[in-house]
C-alpha positions in Angstrom: -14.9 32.8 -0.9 -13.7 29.2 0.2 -10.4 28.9 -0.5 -9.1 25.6 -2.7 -7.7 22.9 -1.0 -4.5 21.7 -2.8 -4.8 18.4 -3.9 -2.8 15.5 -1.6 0.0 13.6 -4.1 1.6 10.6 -3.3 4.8 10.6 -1.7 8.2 11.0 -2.9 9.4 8.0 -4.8 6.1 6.1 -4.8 3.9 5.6 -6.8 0.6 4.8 -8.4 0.1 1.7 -11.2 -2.4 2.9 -13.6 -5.2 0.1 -14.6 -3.3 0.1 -18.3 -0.4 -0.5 -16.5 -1.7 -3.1 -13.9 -3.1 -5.3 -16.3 0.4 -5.6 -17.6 2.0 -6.7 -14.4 -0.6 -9.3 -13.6 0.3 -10.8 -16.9 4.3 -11.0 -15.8 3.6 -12.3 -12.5 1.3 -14.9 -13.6 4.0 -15.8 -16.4 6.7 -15.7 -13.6 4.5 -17.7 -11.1 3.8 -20.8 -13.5 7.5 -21.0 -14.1 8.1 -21.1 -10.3 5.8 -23.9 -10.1 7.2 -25.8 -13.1 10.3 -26.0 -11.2 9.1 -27.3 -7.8 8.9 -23.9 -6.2 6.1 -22.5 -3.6 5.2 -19.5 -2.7 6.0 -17.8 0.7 4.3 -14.4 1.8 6.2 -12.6 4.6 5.3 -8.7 6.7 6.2 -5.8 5.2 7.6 -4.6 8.8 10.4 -6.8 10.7 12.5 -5.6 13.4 15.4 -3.4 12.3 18.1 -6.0 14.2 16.9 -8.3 11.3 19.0 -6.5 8.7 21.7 -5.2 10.6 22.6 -9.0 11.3 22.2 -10.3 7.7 22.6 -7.0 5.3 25.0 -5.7 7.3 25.6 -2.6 9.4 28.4 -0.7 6.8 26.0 -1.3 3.5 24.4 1.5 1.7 20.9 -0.1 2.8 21.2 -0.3 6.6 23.6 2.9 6.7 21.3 5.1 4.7 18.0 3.8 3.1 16.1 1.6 5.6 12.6 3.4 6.5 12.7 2.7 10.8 10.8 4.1 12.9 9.8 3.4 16.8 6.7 1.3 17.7 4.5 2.4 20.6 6.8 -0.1 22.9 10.0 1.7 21.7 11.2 -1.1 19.7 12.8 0.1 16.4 11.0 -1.5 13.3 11.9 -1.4 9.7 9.7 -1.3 6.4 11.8 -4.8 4.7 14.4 -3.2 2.2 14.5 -6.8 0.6 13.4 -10.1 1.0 16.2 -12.4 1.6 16.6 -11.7 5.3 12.9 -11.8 6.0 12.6 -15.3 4.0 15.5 -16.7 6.4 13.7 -15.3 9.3 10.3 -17.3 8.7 11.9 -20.8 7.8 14.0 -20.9 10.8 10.7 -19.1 13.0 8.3 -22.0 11.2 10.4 -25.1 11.6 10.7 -25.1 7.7 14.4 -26.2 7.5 14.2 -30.3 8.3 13.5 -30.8 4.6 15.2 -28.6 1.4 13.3 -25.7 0.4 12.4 -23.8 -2.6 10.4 -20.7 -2.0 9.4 -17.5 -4.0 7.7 -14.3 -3.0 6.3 -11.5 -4.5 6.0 -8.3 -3.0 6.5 -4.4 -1.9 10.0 -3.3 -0.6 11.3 0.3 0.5 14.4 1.6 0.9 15.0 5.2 0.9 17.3 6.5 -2.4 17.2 9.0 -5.2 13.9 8.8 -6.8 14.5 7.9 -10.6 13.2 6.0 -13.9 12.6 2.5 -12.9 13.8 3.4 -9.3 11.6 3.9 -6.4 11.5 4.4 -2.8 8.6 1.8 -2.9 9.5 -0.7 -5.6 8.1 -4.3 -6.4 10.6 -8.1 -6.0 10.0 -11.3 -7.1 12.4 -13.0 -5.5 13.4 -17.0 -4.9 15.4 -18.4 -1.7 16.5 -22.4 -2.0 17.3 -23.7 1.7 19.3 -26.9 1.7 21.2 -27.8 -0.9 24.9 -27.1 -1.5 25.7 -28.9 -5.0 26.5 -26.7 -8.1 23.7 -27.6 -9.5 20.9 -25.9 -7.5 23.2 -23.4 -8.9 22.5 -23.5 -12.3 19.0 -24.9 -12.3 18.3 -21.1 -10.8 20.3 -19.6 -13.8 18.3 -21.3 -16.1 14.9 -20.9 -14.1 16.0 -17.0 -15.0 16.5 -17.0 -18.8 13.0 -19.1 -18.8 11.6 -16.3 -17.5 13.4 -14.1 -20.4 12.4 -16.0 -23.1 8.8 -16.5 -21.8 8.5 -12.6 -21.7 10.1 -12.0 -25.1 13.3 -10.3 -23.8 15.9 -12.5 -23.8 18.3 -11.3 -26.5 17.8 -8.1 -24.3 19.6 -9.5 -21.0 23.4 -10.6 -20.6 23.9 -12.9 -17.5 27.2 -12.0 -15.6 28.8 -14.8 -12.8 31.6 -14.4 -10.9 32.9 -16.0 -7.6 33.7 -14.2 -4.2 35.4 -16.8 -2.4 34.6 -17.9 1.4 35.2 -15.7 4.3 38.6 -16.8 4.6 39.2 -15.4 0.9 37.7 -12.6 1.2 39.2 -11.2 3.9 43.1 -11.8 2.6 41.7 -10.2 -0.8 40.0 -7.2 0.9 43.1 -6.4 2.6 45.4 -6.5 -0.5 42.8 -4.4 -1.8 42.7 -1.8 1.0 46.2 -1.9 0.2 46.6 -1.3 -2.8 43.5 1.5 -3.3 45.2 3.2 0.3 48.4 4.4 -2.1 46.0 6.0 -4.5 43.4 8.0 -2.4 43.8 11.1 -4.7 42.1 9.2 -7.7 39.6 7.6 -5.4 36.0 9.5 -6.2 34.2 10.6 -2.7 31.8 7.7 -2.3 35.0 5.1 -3.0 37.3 6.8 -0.2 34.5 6.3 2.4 34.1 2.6 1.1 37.6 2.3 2.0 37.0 2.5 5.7 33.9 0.4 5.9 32.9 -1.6 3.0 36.0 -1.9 0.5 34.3 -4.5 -2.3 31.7 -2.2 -3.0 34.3 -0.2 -4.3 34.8 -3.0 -6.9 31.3 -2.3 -8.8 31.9 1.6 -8.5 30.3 3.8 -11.7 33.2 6.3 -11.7 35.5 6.3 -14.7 38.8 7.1 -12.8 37.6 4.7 -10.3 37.2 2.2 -12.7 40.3 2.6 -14.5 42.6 2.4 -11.3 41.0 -0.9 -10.5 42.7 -2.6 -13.8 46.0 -3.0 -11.9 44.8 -3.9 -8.4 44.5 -7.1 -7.6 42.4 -9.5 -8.5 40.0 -11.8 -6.1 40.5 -14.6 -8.5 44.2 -15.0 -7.3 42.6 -15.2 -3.6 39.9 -18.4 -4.4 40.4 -21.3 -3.1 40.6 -24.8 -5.1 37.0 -25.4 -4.1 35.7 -22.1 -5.3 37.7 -22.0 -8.8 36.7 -25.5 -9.2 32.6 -24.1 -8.5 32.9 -21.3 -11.1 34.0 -23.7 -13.9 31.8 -26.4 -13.4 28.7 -23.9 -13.0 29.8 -22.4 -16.5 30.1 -25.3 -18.1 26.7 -26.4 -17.4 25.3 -23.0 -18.3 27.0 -23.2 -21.6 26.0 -27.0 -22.2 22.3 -25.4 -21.9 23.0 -22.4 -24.0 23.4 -19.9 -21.5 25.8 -16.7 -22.4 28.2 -16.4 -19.8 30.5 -13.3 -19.2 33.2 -13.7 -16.3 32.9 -10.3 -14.3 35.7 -9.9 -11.7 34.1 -6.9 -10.5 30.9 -8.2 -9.8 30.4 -8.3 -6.0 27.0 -7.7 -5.1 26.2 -4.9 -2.3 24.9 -7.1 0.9 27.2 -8.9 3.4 25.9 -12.0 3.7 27.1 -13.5 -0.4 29.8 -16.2 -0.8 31.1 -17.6 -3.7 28.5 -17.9 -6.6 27.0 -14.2 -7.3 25.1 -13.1 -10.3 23.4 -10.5 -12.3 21.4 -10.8 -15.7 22.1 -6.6 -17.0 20.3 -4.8 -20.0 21.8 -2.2 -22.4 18.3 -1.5 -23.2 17.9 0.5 -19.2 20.8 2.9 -19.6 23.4 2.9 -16.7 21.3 1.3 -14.3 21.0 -1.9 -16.0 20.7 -4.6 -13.7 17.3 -6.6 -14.1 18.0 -9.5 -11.4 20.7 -10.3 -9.3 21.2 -13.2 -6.7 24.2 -15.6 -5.0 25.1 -18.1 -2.3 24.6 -17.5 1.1 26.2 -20.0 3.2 26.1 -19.2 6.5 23.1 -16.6 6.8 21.0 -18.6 8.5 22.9 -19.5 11.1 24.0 -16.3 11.9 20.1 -15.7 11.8 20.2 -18.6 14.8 19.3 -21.1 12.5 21.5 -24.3 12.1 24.1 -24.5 9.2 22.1 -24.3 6.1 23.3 -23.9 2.3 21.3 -21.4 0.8 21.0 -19.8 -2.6 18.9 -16.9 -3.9 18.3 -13.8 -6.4 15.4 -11.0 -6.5 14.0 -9.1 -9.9 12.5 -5.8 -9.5 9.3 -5.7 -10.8 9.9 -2.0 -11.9 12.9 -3.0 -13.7 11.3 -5.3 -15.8 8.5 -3.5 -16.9 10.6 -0.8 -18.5 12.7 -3.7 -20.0 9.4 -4.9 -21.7 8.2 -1.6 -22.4 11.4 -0.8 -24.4 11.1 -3.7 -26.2 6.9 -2.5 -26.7 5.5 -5.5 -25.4 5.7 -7.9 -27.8 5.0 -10.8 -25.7 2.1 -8.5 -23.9 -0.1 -7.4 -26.8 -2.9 -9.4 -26.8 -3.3 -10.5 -23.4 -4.4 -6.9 -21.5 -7.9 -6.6 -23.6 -11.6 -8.1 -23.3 -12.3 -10.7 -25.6 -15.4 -9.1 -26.6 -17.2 -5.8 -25.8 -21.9 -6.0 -25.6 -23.2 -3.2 -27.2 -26.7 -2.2 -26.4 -29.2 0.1 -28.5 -31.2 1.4 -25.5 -30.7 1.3 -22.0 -33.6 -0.7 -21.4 -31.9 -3.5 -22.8 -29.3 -3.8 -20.1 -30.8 -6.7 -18.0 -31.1 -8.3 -21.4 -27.0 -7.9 -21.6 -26.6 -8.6 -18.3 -28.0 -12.2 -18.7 -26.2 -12.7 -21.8 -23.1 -11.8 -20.4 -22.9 -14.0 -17.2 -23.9 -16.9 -19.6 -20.9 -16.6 -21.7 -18.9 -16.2 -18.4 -20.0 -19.2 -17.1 -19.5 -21.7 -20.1 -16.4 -19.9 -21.0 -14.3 -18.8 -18.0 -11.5 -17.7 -19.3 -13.1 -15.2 -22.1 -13.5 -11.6 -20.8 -16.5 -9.5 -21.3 -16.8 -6.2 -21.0 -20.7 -5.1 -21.0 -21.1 -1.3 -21.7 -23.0 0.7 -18.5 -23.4 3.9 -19.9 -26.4 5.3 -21.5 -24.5 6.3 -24.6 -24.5 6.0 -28.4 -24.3 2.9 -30.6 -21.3 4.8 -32.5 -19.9 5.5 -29.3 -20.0 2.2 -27.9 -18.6 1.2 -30.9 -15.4 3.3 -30.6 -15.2 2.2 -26.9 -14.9 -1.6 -28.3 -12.3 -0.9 -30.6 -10.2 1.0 -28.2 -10.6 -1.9 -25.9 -9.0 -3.7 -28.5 -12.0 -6.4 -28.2 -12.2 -8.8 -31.2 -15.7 -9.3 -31.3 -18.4 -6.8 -30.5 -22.0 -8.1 -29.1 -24.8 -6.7 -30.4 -28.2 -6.5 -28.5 -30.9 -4.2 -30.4 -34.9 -4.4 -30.4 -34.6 -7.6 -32.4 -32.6 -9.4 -31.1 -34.3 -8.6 -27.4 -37.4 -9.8 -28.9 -36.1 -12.9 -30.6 -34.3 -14.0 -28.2 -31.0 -13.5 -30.2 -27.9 -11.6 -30.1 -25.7 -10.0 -33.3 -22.0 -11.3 -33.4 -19.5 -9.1 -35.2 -16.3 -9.3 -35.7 -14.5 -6.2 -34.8 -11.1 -6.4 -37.3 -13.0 -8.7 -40.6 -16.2 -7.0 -40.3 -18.3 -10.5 -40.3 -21.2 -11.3 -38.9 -23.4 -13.5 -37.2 -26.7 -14.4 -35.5 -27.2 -16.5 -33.0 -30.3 -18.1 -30.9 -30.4 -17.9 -26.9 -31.5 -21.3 -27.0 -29.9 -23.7 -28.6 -27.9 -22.1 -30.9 -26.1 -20.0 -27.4 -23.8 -22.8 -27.8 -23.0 -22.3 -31.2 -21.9 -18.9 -30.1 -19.7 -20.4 -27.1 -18.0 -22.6 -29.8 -17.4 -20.2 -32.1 -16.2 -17.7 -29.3 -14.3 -20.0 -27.9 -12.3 -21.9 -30.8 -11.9 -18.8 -33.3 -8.7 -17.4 -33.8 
């Protein structure tokens, strides 16, 4: 008796997107890439695989990424390689590598990313950015126009009374490091209420404690102090012109003093657009300003702004709002029926004319030797709004049978001539 092999799954934390699902996602990135474009960006692609010194320089070495999630591994000449965790880093890596930074920049990308955490709902060990880096330009404003770019994005998709946009301001280096000691200080005489993850922070990365999800965490943070008191004129001056724009252009803006964001390289603008509708994990985009990454990347001084969405993310935002910009966009336009399979080359010439006068109506030509009711049933699950019908008449007249799949109607129409009727009619009906 052969024995059964047992079936090969996908690993841990990734994961397959289903065709029902797939169609879905082209429609958000193609939504997402024409707003890109409306606002002067381009698209940049970048390897999946840069060398592991590449984020310990720019995430840095005491973050939860580097310290604990990056997928490394050796190559065959012992140099230690990393699947990218995000994109930011890699994107500063090619402008200064292609001679891009002589002239501002604004660049998106779309892509894969690993990082190795707790599998969960909207979470994955491989999980999808669209992300946007802006080289050159150190104005407010380049600020702001990003903010906005987002909440396009939101009301384009239908979501956004579902996203809050949160801003704060981190201060330069120079602030930072007198707040993070008072900080240390402070959080040093109260160890006991610390949770585990928060005492470790202490040693190595102290702001992260800031955006901890532990209650007693939380509450002891109310009386420590605050980095506000620690900005300089420059950076208090930054915050309130940014959120005076944003409200001038109807943009919601909560102040969050907590908000720090987890990778090294931020200074002074940081944000995050979060969701009630994705439980504790709410966070649908985040981005900031990141000064002097690309010199420490060997570049020359550079201003530089930026923010990723994860794809994943998103998706379950739109699918807990069920899709209501989505619904009629993942479906053929209309579905050929035939009544025998010998009228199949009959379909198939029928079909490639419509696709040629009308590229941008789908048809989906049944291939199965199956019943007319059945076909029928196919079309409407397809969610098709017409059904074309190709029976012994209409092969020998030269015809084809138009019906519509939600009113019932129908129509005849020549192969000759009157083909272009049908193209009108497909193509201007509601």
């Amino acid at each position: 008796m052969v024995k059964k092999m047992k079936a090969i799954q996908a690993v841990r934390g990734m994961r397959d997107i289903t065709p029902e699902e797939s169609g879905r996602w082209a429609i958000i990135e193609q939504s997402i890439a024409n707003i890109f474009s409306r606002y002067g960006y381009r698209e940049i692609r970048m390897p999946l695989v840069e060398t592991t010194a590449l984020f310990h320089r720019s995430i840095g070495e005491v973050t939860d990424i580097v310290e604990k999630e990056m997928y490394t591994f050796p190559d065959r000449n012992d140099e230690s390689l990393a699947l990218r965790p995000e994109g930011t880093a890699g994107c500063v890596r090619a402008v200064i590598e292609n001679g891009l930074l002589n002239v501002p920049q604004k660049l998106w990308y779309c892509g894969p990313m690993f990082r190795y955490e707790k599998p969960q709902k909207g979470r994955h060990r491989q999980f999808h950015q669209v992300g946007a880096e802006v080289f050159g330009y150190a104005d407010v404003n380049v600020e702001a126009e990003m903010i906005l770019l987002n909440q396009r994005f939101w009301n384009d998709l239908g979501v956004l009374d579902n996203v809050n946009l949160e801003l704060n301001n981190i201060g330069d280096s120079e602030a930072r490091a007198h707040f993070k000691q008072a900080l240390v200080s402070y959080l040093s005489a109260h160890t006991a209420s610390l949770d585990a993850d928060s005492v470790r922070r202490l040693e190595s990365n102290p702001l992260r404690i800031l955006d901890s999800k532990n209650n007693g965490t939380q509450s002891l943070l109310n009386d420590a102090p605050k980095m506000v008191d620690y900005l300089s004129t420059g950076s208090v001056e930054r915050l309130e012109k940014l959120t005076s724009i944003l409200q001038k252009q109807g943009v919601k803006v909560k102040h969050n003093q907590r908000l720090v964001r987890g990778l090294d390289y931020y200074n002074d603008t940081v944000f995050e657009w979060v969701s009630d509708d994705l439980g504790a994990q709410g966070t649908v985009c985040g981005g900031g300003r990141y000064d002097k990454l690309v010199e420490q990347l060997g570049g020359k001084p550079t201003p530089a702004i930026g923010f990723a969405m994860g794809l994943e993310r998103l998706y379950l935002l739109l699918e807990a709002n069920q899709f209501k910009s989505l619904h009629d966009h993942h479906r053929p336009d209309a579905y050929i029926i035939v009544a025998a399979p010998n009228y199949q080359e009959y379909a198939f010439q029928l079909s490639e004319k419509i696709r040629n006068a009308l590229p941008d109506f789908a048809v989906m030509q049944n291939l199965a030797a199956t019943s007319m009711k059945s076909q029928f049933k196919k079309a409407d699950k397809s969610g098709a709004k017409y059904a074309l019908v190709i029976g012994e008449d209409e092969v020998a007249n030269q015809t084809v049978s138009l019906k519509h799949l939600q009113t019932g109607e129908q129509f005849s129409f020549g192969t000759a001539d009157d083909l272009a009727s049908l193209f009108k009619h497909l193509d201007t009906s509601d």
